[in-house]
LOVOTI-24833 format. One record per residue: z negated, y negated, x of N, C-alpha, C in turn; residue in one letter. Coordinates in steps of 0.2 Angstrom, whole numbers, plus 5000, padded with zeros to 4 digits. Each point is the difference from the previous one (the first is absolute). Layout:
ZYXZYXZYXA ...
//
This chain:
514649965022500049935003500650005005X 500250055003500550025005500749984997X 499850044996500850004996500249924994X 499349984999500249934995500349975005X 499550005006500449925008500850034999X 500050065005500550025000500749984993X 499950014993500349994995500249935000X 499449964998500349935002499849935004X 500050035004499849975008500649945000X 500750024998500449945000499849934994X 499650034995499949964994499449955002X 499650045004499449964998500249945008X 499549974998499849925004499750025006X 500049975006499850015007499150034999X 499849954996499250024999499750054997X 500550004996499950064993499950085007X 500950005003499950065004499549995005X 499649955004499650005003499250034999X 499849974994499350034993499950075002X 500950024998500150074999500050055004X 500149985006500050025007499250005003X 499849934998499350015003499750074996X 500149974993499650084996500150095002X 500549985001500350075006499750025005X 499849935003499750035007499350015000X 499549964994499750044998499750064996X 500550014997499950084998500150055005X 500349985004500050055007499650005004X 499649945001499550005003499650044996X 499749994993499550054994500150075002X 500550025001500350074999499950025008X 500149975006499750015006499650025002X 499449944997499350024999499850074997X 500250034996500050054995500150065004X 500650015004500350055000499950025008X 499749935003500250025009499549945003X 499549964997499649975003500449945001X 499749965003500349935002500250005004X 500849955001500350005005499949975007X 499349984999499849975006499750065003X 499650025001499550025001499350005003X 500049944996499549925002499250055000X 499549925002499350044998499750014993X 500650004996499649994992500350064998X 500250055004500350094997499050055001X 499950014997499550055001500250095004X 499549985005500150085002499850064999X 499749994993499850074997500650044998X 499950064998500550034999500150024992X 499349984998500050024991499750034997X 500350044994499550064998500850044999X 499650044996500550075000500649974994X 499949964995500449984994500549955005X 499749965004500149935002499949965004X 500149934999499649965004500249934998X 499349975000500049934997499749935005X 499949965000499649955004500349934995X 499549945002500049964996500149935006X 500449944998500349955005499849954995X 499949955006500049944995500949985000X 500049934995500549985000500649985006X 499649965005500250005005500350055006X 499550045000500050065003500650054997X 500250004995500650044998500549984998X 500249915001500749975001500049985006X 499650005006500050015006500150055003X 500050064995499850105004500949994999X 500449984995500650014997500549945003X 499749945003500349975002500549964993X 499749984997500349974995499749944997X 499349985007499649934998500449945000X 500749985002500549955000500249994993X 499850044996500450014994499749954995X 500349964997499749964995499850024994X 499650044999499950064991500049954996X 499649935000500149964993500549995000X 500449985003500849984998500250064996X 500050055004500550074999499550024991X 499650004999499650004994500349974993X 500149935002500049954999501050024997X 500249995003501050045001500050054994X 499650055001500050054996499850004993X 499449974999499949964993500749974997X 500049965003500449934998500850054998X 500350035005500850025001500050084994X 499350014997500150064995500250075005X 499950015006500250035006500150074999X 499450004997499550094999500850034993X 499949984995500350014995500849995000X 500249975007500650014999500350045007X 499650015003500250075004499750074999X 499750004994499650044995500750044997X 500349944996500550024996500650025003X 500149975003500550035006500050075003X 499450015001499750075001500150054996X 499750004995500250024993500650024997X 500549955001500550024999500550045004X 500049995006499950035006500050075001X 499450024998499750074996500450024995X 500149994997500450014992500650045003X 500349955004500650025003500250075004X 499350015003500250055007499850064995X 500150055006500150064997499250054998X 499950054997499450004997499450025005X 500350035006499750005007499849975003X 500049924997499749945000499350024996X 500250004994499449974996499550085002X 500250055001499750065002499549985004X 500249975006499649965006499549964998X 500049964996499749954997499450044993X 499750055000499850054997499149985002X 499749954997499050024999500049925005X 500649975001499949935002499949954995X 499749955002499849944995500649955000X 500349974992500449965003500149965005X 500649955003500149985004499849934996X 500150004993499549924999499449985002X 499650075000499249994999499850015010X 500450045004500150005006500249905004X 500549974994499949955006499549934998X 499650034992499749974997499250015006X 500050045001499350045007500249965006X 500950005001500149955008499749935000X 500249984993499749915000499650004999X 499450064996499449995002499549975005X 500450065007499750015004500249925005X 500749984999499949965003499949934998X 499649994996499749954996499250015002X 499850065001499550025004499749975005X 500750015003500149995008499849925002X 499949964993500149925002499249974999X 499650074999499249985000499749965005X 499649985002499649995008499750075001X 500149995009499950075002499250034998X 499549944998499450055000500050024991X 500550004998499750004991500150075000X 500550055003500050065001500250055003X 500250054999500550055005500350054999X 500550015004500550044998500050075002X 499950044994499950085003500750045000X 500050035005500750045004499850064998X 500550054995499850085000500550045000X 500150025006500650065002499750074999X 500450034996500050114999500249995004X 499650065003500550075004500950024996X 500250025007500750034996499850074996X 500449984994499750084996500650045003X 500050094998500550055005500750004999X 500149924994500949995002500049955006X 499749985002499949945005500049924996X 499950004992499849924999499549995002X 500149935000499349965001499949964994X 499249974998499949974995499749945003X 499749974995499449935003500049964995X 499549945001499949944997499949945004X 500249934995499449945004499949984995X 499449985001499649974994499649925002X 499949964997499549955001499449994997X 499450015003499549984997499749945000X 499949974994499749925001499350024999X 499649965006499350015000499649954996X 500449935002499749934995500250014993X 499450034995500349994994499749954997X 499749965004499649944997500749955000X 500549995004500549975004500549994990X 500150064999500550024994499449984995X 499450034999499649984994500049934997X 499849955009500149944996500449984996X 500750005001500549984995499850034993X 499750024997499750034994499449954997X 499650005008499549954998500049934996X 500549995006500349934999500249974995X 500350024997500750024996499550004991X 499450045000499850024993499649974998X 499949994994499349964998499350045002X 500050084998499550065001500350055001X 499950055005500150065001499550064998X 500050074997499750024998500250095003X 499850045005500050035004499750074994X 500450044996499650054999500150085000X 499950055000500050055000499550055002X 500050064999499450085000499850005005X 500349975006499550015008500249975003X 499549934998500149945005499550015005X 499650024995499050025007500350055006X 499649965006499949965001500549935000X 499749934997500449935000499749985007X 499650005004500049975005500449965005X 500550095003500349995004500849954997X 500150034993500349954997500149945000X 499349985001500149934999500349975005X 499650035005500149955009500750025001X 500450044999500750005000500549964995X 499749994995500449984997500049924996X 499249995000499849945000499549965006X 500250005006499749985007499649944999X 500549954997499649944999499849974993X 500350054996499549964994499350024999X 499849944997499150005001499750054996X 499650035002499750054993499849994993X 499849924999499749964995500750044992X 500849975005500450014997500450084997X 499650045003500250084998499450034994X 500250024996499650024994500250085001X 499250054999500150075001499850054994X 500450034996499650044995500450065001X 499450074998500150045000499750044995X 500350044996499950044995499750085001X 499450024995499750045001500650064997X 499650074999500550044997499950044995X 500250024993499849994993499650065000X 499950045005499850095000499350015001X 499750034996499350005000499650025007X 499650005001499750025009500050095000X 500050024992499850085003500650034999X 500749954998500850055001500249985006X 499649995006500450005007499550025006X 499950065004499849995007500350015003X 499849955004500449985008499450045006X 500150075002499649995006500450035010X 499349955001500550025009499850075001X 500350045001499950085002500049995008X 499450015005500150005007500050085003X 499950054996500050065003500150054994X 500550055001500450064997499550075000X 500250034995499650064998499450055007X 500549995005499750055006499649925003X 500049964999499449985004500149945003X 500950015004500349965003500049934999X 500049945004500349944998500749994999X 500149934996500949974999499749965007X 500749995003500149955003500949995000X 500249974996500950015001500349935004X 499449985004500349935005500650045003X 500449955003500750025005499950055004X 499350005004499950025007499750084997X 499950004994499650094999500350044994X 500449954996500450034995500450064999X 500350035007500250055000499750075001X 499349985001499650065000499950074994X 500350045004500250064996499250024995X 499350015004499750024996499749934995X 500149935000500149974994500550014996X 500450005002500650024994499950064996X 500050065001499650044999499350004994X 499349955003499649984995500549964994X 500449945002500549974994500150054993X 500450085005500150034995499650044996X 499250015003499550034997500249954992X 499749935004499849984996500449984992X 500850005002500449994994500250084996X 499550045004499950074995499750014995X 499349935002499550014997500049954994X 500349945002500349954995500650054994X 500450045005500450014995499850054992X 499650055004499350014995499749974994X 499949965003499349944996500249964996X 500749975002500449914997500550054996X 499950004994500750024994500749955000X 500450025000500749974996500149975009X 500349944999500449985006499349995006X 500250015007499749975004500849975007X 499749935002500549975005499549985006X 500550055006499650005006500549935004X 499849955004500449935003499750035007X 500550025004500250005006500249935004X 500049995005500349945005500549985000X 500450055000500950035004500350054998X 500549994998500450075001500050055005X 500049995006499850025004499450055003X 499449964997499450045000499750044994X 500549994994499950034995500550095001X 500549975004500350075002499850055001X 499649965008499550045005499450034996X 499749964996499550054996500450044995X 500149984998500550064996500250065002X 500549995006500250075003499350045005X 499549975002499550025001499550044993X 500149974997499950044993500250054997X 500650005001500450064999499950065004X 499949995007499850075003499450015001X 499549954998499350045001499950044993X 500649984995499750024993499549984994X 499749945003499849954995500549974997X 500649974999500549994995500050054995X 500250045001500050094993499349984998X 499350005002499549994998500249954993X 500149945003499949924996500550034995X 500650035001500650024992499950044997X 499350045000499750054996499649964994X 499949945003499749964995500349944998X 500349985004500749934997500850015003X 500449984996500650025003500249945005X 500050005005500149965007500749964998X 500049925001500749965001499849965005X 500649995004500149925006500349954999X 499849975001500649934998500650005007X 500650004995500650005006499949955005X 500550025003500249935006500349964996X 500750044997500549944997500049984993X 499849954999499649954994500650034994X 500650035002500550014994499750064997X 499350045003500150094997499249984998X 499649955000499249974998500050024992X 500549974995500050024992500050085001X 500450025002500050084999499250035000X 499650005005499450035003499649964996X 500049964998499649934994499950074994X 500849984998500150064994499550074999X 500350025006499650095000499349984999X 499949955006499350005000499649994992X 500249934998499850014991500250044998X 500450035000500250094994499650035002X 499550025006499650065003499549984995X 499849925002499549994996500050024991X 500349984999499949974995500450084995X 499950055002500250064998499550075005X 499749965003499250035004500050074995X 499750004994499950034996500250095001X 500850005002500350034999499950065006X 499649995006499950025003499350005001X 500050095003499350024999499449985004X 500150005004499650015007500049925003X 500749974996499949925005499849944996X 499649985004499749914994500349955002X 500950005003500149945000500449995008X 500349954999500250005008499949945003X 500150015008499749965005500749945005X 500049955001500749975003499749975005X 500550015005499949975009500349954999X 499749935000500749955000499649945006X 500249975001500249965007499749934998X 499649965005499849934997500649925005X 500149994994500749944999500550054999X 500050094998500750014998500049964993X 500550014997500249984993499450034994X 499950075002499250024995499649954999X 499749985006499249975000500149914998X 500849995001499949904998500449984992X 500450064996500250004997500150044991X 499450055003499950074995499550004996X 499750004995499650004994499750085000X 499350015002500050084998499349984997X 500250014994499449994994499750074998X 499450004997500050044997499850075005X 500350054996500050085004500450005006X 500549935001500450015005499949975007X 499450005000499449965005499250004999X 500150085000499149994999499449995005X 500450015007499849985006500449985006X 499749945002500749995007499250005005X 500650055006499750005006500249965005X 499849975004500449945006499850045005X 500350035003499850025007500049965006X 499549995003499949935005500349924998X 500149965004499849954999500849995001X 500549974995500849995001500249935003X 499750025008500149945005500850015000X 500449945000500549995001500350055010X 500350035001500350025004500149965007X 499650025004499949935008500750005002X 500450054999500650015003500649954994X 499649984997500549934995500149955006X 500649975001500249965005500049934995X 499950004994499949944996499649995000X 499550044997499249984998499750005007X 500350005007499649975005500249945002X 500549984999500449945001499549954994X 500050034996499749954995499149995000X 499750085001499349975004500049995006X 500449975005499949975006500249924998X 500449974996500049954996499549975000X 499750034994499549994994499350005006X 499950065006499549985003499949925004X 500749985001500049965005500150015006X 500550085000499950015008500850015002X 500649984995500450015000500449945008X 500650015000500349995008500149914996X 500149975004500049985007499450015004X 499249984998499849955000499350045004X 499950074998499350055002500050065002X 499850035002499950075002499550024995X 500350094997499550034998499550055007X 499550014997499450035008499750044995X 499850055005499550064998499850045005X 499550035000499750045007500250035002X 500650044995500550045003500749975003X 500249954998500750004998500049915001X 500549945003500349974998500750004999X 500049984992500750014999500249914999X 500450025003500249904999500550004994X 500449944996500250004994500750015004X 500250084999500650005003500450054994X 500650015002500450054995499650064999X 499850014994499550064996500650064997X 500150065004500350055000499850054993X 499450004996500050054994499550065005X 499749985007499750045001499250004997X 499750064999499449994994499449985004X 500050035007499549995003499949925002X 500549985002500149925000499749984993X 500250004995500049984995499250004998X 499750075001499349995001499649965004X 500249985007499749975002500149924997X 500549985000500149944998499549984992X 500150064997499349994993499450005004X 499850055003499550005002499649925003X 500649965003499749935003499949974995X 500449994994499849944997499150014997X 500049964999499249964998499949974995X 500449984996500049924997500550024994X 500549964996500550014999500650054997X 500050015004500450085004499850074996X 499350005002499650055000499850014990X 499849935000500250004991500650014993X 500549985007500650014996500250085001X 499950035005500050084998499750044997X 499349975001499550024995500449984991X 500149965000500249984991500650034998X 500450025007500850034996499750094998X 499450035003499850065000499650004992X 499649934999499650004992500450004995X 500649955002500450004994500450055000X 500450075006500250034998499550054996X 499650014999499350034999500049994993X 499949924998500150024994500449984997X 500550014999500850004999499950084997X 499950065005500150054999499150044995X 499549975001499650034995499849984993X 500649934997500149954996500650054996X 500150055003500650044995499650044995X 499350015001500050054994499649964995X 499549965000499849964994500549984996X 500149994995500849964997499749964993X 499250044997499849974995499350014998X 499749964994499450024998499650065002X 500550054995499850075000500050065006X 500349965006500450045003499250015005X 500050075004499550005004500250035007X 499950035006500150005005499650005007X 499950055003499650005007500549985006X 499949955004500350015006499450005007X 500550055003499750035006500249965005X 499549955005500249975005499950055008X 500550045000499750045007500049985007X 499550015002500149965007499149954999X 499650015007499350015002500249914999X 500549975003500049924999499949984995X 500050034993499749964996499350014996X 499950085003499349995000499649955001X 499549974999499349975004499649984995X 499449995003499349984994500149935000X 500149984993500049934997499749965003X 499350025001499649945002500049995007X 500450055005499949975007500949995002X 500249994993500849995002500249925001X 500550015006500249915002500349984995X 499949935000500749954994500550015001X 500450045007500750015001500150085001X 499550054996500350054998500450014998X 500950054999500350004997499850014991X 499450035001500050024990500049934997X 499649965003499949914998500549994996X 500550015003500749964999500750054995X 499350044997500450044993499849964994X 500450014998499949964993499350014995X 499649934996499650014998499750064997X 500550024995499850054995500050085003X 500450005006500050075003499250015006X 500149935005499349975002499250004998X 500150034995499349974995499950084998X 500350044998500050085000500050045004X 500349985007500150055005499450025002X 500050085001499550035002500150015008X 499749975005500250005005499650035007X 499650044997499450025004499750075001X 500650044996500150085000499850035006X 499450055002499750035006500650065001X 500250014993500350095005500750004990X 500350055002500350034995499750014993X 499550035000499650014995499949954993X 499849955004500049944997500649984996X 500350035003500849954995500250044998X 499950084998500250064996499649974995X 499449985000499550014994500149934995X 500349955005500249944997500750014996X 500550035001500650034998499950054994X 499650035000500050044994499449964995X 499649975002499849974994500449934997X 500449995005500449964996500650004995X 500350085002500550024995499850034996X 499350034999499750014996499750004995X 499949925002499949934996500550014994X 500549955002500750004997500150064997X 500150075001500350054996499449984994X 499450025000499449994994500349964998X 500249945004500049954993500750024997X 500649985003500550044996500050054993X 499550055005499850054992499849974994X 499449945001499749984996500249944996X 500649975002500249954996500650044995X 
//
């Protein structure tokens, strides 16, 4: 943008180089914030210090053209200018050309960066964002640490919270709107977000059963592993060495029992490490690859097909190998595996979900949006708790905050967290049914989904799994024993029948 002004600063018109200048000035304000905090160092800077990757914190709109000193600025004009004058695509081209020209220690430099169209196509995003009203959203700030060349990295991103605000215009606009897809349950919390005011009489709800017979699927809650022990994989006990431990009894005993493929759903990459490398040196790992040959789902979504591949060739050549019945894949819920992947057949003959895949408290989005959603978002309320007021101020990515802040809601809030945990749930135990014939056990581990039917609340998590899987779960398992004996009569089932058809 330097070099366009510069180039033709005599060509262009008083106002033209003024737009351009303004856009200047805030890009530098962007890249300020990013790199060195705000130059004020007003009361809207957070004085945490971060995590060890980072550090983030969330602003309203106000609060972050006032941190920058750039609330004078007219955005819809400067918006407005850009549209209209073609702005982006011609100092786009310019650029390009530009590059063409210099030497190849240029383009060297410019190696794993995203065009410079798509980069100022992300600037007028942002500042088209920037012309919301200040309660409809917020601005999340995320600065890296310097890595050991001394760069720095970051983001800013806008979250809109009113998507009823956007939805209208859809409303408005169509004769009927029709809402479908595999994991809409819970619609609840959908509606009151997205249809506030329209009347109930007006919304029509169907939902479709699932074509598999009752005796090609169990669903049970498992609340305690081979030795005795309970699950609990809440936030606050999940690291517990002698449950991790039981985890791995137990997927030695699965890997036993479950022929051809089985898929264990972890929370995070992160906590699927820590079990894993804790696996490896108590020697339970080598156990579980004596009977399936172990895969993980990558970090980076470009090397997924790969580990997809091996994984079905293990399968699907099982045979070839004496001693093994198949292999077993660690993959991550909301990685690319579990929203996107089909494991039909052998290549899903069990999913296990290891606790319950609550979204991360240390997500500075997902608490910006259930503070929202509960009603307890800024201006206007304080969040309270026995331990803790937190008022609706800059939210750092710290978890423990983040905990408390769920822990307050009541209402609302507390729903919408609840629903992002069921539908990631069933997103990922939605992978291995694929058809009529196809059969499957899924293991819900973790004591929280255990309970007796009959003395369970309307607002238990199981309520809000889907009909077909709700109606089968076996949910009242005493001990380990019970779900060995359920698991081999199940597969046992199925091989007879196979023989016999």
């Amino acid at each position: 943008m330097e070099s366009y002004l510069k180039r033709f600063q005599n060509l262009l018109g008083p106002g033209n180089r003024r737009y351009i200048q303004t856009l200047m000035v805030i890009t530098r304000a962007f890249l300020r914030i990013l790199c060195h905090g705000t130059n004020t160092g007003g009361p809207f800077c957070p004085a945490s210090e971060g995590t060890e990757s980072g550090f983030e914190f969330s602003m309203t709109i106000n609060e972050f053209l006032f941190s920058l000193n750039i609330d004078n600025i007219n955005l819809v004009k400067l918006v407005y200018y850009m549209h209209e004058s073609n702005l982006i695509h011609k100092v786009c081209g310019y650029g390009d050309k530009v590059e063409k020209e210099s030497v190849s220690e240029a383009s060297d430099q410019r190696d794993g960066e995203g065009s410079s169209l798509s980069g100022f196509q992300a600037l007028l995003g942002m500042l088209l964002s920037l012309t919301n009203k200040d309660s409809d959203g917020r601005v999340i700030v995320s600065r890296t640490r310097p890595n050991p060349e001394g760069k720095k990295g970051g983001y800013l991103k806008y979250v809109m919270l009113s998507g009823e605000k956007i939805f209208s215009e859809v409303l408005n606009q169509a004769h009927a709107v029709i809402l479908a897809g595999g994991t809409l349950q819970p619609i609840e919390e959908t509606k009151e977000r997205l249809f506030p005011s329209l009347p109930l009489e007006r919304m029509h709800f169907f939902s479709c059963g699932h074509i598999i017979p009752s005796e090609n699927i169990l669903p049970i809650a498992v609340s305690h592993g081979p030795s005795g022990h309970s699950f609990d994989f809440s936030y606050s006990s999940r690291s517990s060495q002698i449950m991790i431990e039981e985890l791995g009894l137990l997927l030695c005993n699965i890997a036993t029992l479950v022929p051809e493929g089985v898929i264990v759903f972890f929370s995070s990459f992160d906590y699927e490490s820590m079990v894993y490398n804790s696996w490896k040196e108590s020697g339970i790992l080598a156990r579980i690859a004596k009977k399936k040959r172990v895969y993980r789902e990558p970090r980076k979504s470009s090397e997924v097909n790969v580990v997809l591949r091996e994984y079905m060739d293990t399968i699907d050549h099982i045979r070839q190998f004496e001693s093994m019945n198949g292999a077993i894949l660690f993959a991550i819920v909301g990685g690319k595996i579990s929203e996107g992947i089909n494991f039909s057949d052998g290549m899903g003959r069990c999913i296990v979900m290891v606790g319950l895949p609550y979204p991360s408290p240390s997500d500075i989005e997902l608490i910006e949006r259930v503070k929202h959603i509960e009603g307890i978002g800024r201006p206007s309320s304080l969040i309270k708790t026995p331990e803790v007021s937190v008022q609706a101020q800059c939210f750092n990515g710290d978890a423990q905050v983040g905990l408390n802040i769920l822990r307050s809601c009541k209402h609302r809030g507390k729903q919408y967290y609840e629903n992002l945990c069921i539908k990631a749930l069933n997103q990922s135990i939605g992978r291995a049914i694929r058809h009529i014939n196809d059969y499957a056990a899924i293991l819900l581990v973790d004591g929280r989904y255990a309970s007796d039917p009959t003395e369970r609340r309307s607002s238990h998590l199981t309520n809000k799994l889907p009909q077909w899987i709700k109606a089968r779960l076996v949910s009242s398992t005493r001990n380990y024993g019970e779900v060995h004996k359920l698991l081999h009569h199940f597969f046992k089932f199925h091989k007879d029948k196979v023989k016999g058809s």
